[in-house]
C-alpha positions as CSV (number, residue, x, y, z in Angstrom):
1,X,47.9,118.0,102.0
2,X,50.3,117.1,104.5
3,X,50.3,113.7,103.5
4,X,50.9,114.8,100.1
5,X,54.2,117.0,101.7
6,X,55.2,113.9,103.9
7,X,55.3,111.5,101.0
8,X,57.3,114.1,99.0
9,X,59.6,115.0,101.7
10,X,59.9,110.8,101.9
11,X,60.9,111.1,98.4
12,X,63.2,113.6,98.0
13,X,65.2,112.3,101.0
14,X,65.2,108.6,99.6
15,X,66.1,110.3,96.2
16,X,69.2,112.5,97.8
17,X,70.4,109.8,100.3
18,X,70.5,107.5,96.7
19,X,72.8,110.3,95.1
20,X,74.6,111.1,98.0
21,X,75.9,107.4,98.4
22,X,76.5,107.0,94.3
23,X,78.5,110.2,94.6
24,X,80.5,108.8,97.3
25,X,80.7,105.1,95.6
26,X,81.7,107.0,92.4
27,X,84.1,109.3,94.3
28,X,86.3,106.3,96.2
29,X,86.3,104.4,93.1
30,X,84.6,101.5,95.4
31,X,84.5,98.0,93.9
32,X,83.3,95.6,96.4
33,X,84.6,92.0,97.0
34,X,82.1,89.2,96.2
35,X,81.9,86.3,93.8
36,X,80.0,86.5,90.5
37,X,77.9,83.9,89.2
38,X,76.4,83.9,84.7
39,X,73.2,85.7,84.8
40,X,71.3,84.4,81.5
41,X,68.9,87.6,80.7
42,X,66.9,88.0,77.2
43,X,68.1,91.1,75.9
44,X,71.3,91.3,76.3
45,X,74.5,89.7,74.1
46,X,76.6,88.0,77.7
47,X,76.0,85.9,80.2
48,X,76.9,88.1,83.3
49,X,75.5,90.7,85.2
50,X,74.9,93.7,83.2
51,X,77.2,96.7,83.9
52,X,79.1,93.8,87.2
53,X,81.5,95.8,88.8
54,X,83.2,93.3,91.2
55,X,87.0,92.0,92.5
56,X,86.2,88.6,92.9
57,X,86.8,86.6,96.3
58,X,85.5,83.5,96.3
59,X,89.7,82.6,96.5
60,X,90.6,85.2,98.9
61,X,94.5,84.2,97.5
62,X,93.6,85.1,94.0
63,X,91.8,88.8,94.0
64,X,90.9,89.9,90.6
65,X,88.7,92.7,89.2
66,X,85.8,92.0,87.2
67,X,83.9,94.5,85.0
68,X,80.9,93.6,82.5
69,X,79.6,95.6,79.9
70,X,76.1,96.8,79.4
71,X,75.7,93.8,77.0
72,X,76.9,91.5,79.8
73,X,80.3,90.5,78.6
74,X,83.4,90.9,80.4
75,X,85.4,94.1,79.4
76,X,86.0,97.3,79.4
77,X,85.1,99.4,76.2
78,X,81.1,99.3,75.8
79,X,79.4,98.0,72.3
80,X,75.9,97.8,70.7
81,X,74.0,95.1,69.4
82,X,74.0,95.9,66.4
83,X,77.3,96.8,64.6
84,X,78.0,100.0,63.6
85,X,79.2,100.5,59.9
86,X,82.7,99.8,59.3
87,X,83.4,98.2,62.6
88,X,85.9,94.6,62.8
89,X,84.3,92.6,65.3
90,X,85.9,89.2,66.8
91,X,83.8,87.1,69.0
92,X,85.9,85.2,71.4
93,X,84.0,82.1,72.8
94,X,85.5,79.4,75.7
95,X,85.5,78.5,79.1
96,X,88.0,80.5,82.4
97,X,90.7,81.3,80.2
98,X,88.6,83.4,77.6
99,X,86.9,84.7,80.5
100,X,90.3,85.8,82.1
101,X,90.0,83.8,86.0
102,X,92.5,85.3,87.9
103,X,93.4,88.4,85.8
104,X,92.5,91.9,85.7
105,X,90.1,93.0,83.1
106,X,93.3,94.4,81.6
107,X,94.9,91.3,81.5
108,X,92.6,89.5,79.6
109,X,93.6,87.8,76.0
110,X,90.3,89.3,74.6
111,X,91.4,92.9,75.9
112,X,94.6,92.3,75.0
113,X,93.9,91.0,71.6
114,X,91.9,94.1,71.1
115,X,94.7,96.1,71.9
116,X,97.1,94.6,69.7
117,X,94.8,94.4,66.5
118,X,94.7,98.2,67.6
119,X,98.2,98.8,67.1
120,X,98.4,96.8,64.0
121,X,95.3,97.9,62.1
122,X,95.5,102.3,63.1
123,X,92.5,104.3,62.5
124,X,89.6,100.8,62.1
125,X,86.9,100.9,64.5
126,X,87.9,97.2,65.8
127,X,85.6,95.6,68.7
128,X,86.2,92.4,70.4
129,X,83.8,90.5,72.7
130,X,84.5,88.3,75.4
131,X,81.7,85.9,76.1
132,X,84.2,83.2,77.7
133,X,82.3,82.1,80.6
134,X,84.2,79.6,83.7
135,X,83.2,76.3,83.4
136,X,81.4,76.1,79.7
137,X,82.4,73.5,77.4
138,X,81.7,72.8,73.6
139,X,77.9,72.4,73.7
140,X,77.7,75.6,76.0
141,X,79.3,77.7,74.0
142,X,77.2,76.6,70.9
143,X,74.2,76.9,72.9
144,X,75.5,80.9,73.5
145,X,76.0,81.1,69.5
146,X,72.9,79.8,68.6
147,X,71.0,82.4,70.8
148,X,73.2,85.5,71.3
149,X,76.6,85.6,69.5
150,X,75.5,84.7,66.0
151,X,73.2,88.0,66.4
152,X,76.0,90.0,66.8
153,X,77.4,89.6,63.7
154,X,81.2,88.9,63.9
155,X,83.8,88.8,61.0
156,X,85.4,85.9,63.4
157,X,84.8,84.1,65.8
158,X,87.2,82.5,68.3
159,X,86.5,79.3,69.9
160,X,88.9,78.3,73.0
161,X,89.6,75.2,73.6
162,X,90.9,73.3,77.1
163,X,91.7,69.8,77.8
164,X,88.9,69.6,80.7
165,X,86.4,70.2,77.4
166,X,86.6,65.9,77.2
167,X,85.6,66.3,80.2
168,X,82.4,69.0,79.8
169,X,81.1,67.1,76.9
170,X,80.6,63.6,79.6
171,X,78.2,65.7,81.8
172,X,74.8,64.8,81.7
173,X,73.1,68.6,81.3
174,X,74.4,71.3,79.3
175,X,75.2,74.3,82.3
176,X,73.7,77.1,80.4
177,X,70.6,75.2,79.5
178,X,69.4,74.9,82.9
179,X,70.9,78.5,84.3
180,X,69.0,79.6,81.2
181,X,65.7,78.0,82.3
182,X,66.0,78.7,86.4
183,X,64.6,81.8,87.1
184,X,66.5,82.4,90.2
185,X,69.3,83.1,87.0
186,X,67.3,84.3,84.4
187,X,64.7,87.0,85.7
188,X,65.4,90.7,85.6
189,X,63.1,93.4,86.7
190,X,62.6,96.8,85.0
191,X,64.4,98.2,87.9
192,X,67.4,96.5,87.7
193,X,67.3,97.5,83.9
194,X,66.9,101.1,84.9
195,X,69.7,101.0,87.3
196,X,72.2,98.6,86.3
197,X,74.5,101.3,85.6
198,X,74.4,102.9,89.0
199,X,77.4,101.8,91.6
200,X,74.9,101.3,94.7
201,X,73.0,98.7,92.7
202,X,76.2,96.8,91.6
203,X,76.8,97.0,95.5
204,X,73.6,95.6,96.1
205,X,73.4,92.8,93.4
206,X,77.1,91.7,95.0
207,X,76.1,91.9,98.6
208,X,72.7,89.4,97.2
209,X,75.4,87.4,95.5
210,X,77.7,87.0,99.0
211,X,75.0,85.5,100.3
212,X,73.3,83.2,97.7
213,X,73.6,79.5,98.4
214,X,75.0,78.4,95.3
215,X,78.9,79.3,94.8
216,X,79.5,77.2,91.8
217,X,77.4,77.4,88.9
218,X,77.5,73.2,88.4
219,X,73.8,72.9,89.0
220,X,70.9,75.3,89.0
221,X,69.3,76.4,92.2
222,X,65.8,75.7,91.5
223,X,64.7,71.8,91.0
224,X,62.0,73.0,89.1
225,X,64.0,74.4,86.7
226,X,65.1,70.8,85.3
227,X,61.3,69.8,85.1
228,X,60.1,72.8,83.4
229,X,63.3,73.5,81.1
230,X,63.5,74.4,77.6
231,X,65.9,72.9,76.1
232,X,67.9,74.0,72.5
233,X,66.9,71.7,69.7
234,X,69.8,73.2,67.9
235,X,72.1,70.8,70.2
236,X,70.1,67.5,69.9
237,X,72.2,66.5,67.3
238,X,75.6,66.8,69.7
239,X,74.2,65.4,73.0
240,X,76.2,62.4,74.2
241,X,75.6,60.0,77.8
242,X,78.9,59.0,78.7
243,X,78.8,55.7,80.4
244,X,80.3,55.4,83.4
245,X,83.8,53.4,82.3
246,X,84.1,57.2,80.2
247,X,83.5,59.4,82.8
248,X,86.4,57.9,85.2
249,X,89.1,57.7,82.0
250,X,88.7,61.8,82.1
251,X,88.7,61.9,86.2
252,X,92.3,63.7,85.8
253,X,94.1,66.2,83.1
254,X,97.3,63.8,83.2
255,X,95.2,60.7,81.5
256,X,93.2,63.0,79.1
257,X,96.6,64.8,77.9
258,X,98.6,61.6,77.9
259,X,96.0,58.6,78.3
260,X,95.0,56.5,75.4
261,X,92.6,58.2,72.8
262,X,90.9,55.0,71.5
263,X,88.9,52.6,74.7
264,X,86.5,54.1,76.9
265,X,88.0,57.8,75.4
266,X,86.9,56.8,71.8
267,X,83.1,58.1,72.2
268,X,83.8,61.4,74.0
269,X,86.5,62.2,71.6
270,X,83.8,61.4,68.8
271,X,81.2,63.9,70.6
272,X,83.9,66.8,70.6
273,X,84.6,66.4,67.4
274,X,81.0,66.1,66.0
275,X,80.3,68.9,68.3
276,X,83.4,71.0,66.9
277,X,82.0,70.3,63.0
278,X,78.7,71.7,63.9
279,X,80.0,74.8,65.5
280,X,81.8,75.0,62.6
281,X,78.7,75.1,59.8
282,X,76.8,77.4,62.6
283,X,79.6,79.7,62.4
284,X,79.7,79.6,58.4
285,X,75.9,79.9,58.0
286,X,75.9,83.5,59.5
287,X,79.2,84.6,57.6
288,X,81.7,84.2,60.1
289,X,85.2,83.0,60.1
290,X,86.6,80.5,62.9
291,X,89.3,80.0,64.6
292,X,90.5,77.2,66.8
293,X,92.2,78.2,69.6
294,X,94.0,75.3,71.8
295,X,95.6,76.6,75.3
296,X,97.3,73.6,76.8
297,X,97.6,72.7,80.5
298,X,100.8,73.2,82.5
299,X,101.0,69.2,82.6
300,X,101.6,69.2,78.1
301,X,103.6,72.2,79.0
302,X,105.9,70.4,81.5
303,X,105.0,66.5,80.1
304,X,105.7,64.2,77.5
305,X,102.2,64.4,77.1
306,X,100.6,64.4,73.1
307,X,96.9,63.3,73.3
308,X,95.2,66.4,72.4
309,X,97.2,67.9,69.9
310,X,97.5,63.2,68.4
311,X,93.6,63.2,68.0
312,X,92.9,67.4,67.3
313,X,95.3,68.3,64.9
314,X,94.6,65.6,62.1
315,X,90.6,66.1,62.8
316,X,91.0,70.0,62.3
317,X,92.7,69.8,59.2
318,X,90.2,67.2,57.7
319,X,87.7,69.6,59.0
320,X,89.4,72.7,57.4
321,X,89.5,74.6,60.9
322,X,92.5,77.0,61.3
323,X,93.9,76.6,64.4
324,X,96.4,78.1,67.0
325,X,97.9,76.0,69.2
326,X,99.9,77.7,72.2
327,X,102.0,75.1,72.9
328,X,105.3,75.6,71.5
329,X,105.3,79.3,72.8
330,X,103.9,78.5,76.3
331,X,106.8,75.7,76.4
332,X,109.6,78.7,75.5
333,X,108.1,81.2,77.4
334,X,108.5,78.6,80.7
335,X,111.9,77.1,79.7
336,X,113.9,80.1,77.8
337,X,112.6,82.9,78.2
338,X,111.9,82.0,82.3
339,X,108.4,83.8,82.3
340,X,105.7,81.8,83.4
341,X,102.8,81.4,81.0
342,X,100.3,80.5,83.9
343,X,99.4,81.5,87.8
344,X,101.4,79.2,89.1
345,X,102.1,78.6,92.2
346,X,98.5,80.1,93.2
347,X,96.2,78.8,90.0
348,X,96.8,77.1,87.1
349,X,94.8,79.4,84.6
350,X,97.3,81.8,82.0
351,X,99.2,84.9,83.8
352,X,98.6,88.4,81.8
353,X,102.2,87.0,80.2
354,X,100.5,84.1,79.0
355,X,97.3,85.7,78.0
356,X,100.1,88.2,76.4
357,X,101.3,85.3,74.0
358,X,97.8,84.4,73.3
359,X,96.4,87.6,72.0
360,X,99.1,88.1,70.0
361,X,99.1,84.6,68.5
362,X,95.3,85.1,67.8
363,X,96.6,88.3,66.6
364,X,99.0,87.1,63.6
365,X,96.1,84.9,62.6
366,X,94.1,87.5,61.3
367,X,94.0,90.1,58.3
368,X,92.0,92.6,57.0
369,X,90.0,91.6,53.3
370,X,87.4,92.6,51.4
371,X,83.4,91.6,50.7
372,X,82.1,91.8,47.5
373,X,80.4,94.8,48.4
374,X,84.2,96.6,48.8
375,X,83.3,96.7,53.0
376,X,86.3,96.0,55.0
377,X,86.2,92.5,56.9
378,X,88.6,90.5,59.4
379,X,89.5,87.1,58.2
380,X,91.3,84.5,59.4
381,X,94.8,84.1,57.5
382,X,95.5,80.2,56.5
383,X,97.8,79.0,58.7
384,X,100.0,75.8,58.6
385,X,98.6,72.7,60.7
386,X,98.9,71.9,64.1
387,X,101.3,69.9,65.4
388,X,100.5,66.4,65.5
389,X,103.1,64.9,68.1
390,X,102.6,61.6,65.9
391,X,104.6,58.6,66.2
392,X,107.1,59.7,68.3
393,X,110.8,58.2,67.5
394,X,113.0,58.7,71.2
395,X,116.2,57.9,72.5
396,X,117.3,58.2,76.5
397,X,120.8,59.2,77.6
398,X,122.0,57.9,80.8
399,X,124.9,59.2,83.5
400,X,126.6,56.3,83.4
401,X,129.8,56.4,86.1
402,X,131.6,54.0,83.5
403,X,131.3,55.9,80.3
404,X,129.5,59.4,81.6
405,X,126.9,59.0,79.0
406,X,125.3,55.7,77.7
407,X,122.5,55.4,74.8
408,X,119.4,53.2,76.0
409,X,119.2,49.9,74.1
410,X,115.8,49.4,72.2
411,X,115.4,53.0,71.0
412,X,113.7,54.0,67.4
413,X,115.6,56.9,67.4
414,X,119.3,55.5,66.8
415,X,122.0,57.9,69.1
416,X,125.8,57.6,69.6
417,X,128.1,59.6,72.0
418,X,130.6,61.8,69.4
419,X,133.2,63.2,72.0
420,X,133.3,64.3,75.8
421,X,135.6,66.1,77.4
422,X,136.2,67.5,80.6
423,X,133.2,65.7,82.2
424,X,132.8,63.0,84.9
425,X,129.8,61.3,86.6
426,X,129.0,62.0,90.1
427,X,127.6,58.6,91.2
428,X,124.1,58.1,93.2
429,X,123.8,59.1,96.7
430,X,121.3,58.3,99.0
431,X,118.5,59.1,95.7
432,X,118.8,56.8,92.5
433,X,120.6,59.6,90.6
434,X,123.6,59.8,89.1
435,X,124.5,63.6,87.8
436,X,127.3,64.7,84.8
437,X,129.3,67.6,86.2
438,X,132.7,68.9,85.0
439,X,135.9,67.0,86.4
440,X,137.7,70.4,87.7
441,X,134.5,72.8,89.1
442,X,137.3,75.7,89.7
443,X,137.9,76.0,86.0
444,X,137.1,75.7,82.5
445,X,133.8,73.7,81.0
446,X,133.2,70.5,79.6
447,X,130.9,69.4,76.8
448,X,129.6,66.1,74.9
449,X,128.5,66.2,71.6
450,X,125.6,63.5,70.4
451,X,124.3,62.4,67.0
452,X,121.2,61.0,66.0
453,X,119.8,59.3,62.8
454,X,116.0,58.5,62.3
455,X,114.6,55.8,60.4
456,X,112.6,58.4,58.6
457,X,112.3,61.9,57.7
458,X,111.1,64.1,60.5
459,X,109.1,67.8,60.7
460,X,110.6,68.3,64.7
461,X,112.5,67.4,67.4
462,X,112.2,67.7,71.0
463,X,114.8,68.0,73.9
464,X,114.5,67.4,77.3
465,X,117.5,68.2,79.6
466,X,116.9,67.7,83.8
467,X,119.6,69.6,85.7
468,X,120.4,72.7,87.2
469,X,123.1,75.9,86.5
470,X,124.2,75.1,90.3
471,X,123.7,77.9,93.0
472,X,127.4,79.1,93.8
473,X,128.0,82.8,94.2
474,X,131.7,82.2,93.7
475,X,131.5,81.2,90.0
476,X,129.0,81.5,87.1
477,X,127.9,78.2,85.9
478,X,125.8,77.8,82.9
479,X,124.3,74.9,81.4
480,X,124.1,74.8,77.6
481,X,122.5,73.3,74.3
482,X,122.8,73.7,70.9
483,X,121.3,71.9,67.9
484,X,123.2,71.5,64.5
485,X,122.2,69.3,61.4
486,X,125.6,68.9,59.9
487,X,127.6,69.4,63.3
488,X,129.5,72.8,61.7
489,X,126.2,75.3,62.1
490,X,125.4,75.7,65.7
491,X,121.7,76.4,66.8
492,X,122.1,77.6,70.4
493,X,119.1,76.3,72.4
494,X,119.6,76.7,76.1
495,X,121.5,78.8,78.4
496,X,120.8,78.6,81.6
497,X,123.1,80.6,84.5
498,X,123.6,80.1,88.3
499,X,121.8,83.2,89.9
500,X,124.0,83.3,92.9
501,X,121.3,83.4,95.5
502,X,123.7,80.4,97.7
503,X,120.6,78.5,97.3
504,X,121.6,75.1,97.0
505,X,121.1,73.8,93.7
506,X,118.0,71.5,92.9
507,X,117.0,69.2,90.1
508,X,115.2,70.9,87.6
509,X,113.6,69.8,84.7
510,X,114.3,71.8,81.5
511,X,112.6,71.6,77.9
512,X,113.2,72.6,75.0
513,X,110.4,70.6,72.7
514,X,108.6,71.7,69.2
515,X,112.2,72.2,67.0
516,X,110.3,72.6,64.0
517,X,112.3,72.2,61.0
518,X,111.5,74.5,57.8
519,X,111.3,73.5,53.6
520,X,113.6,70.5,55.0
521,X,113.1,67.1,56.6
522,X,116.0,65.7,58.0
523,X,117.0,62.3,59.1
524,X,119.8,63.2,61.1
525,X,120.8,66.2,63.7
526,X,123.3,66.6,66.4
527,X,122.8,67.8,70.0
528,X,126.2,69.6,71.9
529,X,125.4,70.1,75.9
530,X,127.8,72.9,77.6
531,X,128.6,72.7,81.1
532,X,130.9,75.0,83.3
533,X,131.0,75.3,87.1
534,X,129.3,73.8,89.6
535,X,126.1,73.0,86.7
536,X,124.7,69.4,86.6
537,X,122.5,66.6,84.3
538,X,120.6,64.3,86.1
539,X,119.6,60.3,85.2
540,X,117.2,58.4,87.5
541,X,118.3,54.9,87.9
542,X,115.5,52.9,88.8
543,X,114.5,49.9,86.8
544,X,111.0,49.1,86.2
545,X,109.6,52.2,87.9
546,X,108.5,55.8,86.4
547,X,111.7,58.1,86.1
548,X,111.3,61.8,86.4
549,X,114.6,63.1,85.3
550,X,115.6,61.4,82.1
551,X,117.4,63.0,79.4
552,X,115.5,62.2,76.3
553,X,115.6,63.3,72.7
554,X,112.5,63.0,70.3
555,X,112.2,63.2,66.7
556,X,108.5,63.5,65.1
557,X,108.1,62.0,61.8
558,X,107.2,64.1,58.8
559,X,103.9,64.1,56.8
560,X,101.9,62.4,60.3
């Protein structure tokens, strides 16, 4: 009997010290710092830890909350399986920046999407599921589809896409295959079923987690796991062996978003975009909608750089994909409206501004329409294509100390100087540069208008001004652009003021790309640049060699 006593006693205090310590966990609000890592269970619709309840730290720079669902998808309003009568559901799909690195659960486009969709479709029971996991590319994310997300039963689904996805498709195993086949990933007790909801055993699961080997899920922890693995016959169809000549074109975002698409990046960009038709008939077979969803890298954002949107946006449109393409509003978020779309200087995935512009993008690509039964559904809206970049006609305009601006010979796109006034050139110093500023600083502006004419029509043009607004405290100076098609309308473009912080002025870099023109396709336009106090434009003069700052104007042809 006293054994009996001793072993309840044992019990109860195990039982009370458990509840004492969740009540305190639950009390503080305690979310402890670790890393997470995709666990792969059967039986649930994600690929993290059911009911994770982390702030990440593997970056100690870069803090961020994580929370997972019951399902094992990153968010913060619970769902079922199955789904409920009436409800909109959107399955979002991609790699980090689906997943939200670096951002709060908040601060997630898939949270924020919901949110919005929210606000513009009251009283629907509207559900969206973020299954973005770091890392995944193309044939991952199918892989996902095939065995969990097509079971959910979305009206759309969302697939991201990211330059480094060229790069996914080159690797020799698919990530989730052989997480999903290790054990050390895939096996969970009945215990950790039954408490996966309680804050000691998220504490526990992170503390195991802190001190696993394996902090980047690149390869799986148990060798065995590639000798015993199962792998998705639903995929054979889209596996490709990049040779080696392949592999080193994609070693660096620059060459994938500005390199050569045909050569040794022919046969990856064949595998994507075999891979991105079959995602597309998976998606169709179970009744769901799709929707492309292209987030650029700061290096299209910032570059003259057309690659992915050369080779993606014809192959969409021949494969009858709707797509959104945040290219155009990342570029004005970073050059007008001065909020940057990414992490930057700490990370280069999207800020909760940019993830901001993404939900609501994804957002005005979606309405509500009806089955044939009469039940509500979400559908994508047809959208216009995406912009191609194609055959790009450009002209450069130098600082010239003789004339203050001079047209580069050779150019497709023909320009000619109109009238300047009150400008003169501030020849090179001990840098190659030669910088326009206004002949009296004290007072008044200055201004040059510029006309261009294009051999044919053209659906855009793109600008690209390097200077600064200057840094003097004493006066306001502003530099300015405006864009006209019969030089009488003024567009304006830019206007960027000093912020008198007596920080000496640097050479920036500003954009303004993606003009799109509407019902017309002109093949002429003219360009007016303001200037007033101590503001600046900024040529390189070095022949032969790569210049940074170069004033160049674009025009993309229609119909390409």
């Amino acid at each position: 009997m006293r054994k009996v006593w001793f072993a309840f006693y044992l019990l109860a205090t195990v039982a009370g010290l458990f509840f004492v310590i969740e009540f305190g966990l639950r009390f503080f609000d305690f979310v402890p710092n670790s890393f997470f890592l995709p666990r792969y269970y059967a039986g649930v619709h994600g690929d993290l830890e059911p009911g994770m309840r982390i702030t990440d730290s593997l970056y100690p720079q870069l803090l961020y909350r994580i929370t997972a669902t019951q399902q094992g998808t990153r968010g913060l309003v619970p769902f079922t399986a199955k789904k409920p009568e009436g409800t909109l559901r959107v399955l979002c799909v991609g790699d980090s920046f689906t997943f939200g690195y670096g951002v709060d659960d908040e601060d997630t486009y898939p949270e924020l999407l919901r949110q919005e969709l929210g606000r513009r479709f009251p009283g629907r029971s509207i559900e969206i599921v973020n299954a973005g996991v770091p890392m995944f590319g193309i044939l991952d994310e199918m892989d996902y589809f095939l065995q969990k997300g097509a079971a959910l039963n979305p009206d759309v689904v969302v697939l991201q896409f990211f330059l480094n996805d060229l790069q996914d498709i080159c690797r020799e195993v698919v990530i989730r295959e052989m997480f999903s086949n290790d054990p050390t990933y895939s096996r969970r007790s009945g215990i950790s079923k039954l408490l996966s909801g309680s804050r000691l055993y998220q504490l526990a699961v992170s503390v195991r987690l802190a001190f696993t080997k394996t902090t980047q899920f690149t390869q799986p922890v148990s060798r065995s796991a590639r000798e015993t693995a199962r792998f998705n016959p639903g995929l054979d169809p889209y596996r490709f062996k990049a040779s080696k000549e392949t592999v080193d074109f994609f070693g660096s975002h620059e060459r994938i978003a500005g390199g050569d698409p045909s050569g040794p990046a022919a046969p990856a960009w064949e595998a994507y975009l075999e891979a991105l038709k079959g995602f597309r008939d998976m998606t169709r077979h179970f009744g769901a909608d799709m929707l492309f969803l292209c987030v650029p890298d700061l290096v299209q954002v910032e570059g003259r750089a057309y690659t992915v949107n050369q080779v993606l946006s014809p192959a969409l449109e021949r494969l009858g994909i709707p797509a959104v393409d945040m290219l155009a509003s990342f570029r004005t978020a970073r050059f007008l409206t001065g909020v940057h779309p990414y992490l930057v200087p700490r990370d280069g995935h999207c800020s909760p501004y940019g993830n901001q512009l993404i939900a609501r993008a994804v957002a005005d690509s979606l309405v509500l329409a009806e089955s044939s039964e009469k039940k509500s559904l979400l559908r994508v809206a047809p959208r216009p294509r995406m912009s191609s970049f194609a055959g790009p006609l450009e002209a450069e305009v130098l600082a010239d100390p003789q004339a203050i601006f001079t047209l580069a010979p050779g150019a497709r796109l023909i320009g000619r100087l109109e009238r300047v006034s009150g400008l003169t050139v501030e020849k090179e110093g001990s840098f190659p540069i030669n910088a326009v500023k206004l002949e009296d600083e004290a007072a008044g502006e200055g201004e040059a208008e510029f006309s261009f004419v294009a051999p044919e029509p053209l659906s855009s043009v793109e600008l690209r001004l390097p200077g600064y607004a200057g840094e003097d405290p004493a006066r306001r100076s502003k530099l300015e652009a405006y864009f006209s098609l019969d030089g009488k309308v003024w567009q304006p473009l830019l206007c960027k003021a000093s912020t008198g912080s007596q920080r000496q002025g640097t050479y920036e870099s500003y954009f303004l790309l993606d003009l799109p023109f509407k019902d017309i396709a002109p093949t002429s336009f003219r360009i007016l640049v303001r200037m007033s106090g101590t503001s600046r434009l900024c040529t390189e003069r070095m022949d032969g060699q790569k210049r940074e700052r170069r004033m160049m104007v674009t025009g993309f042809p229609a119909g390409r």
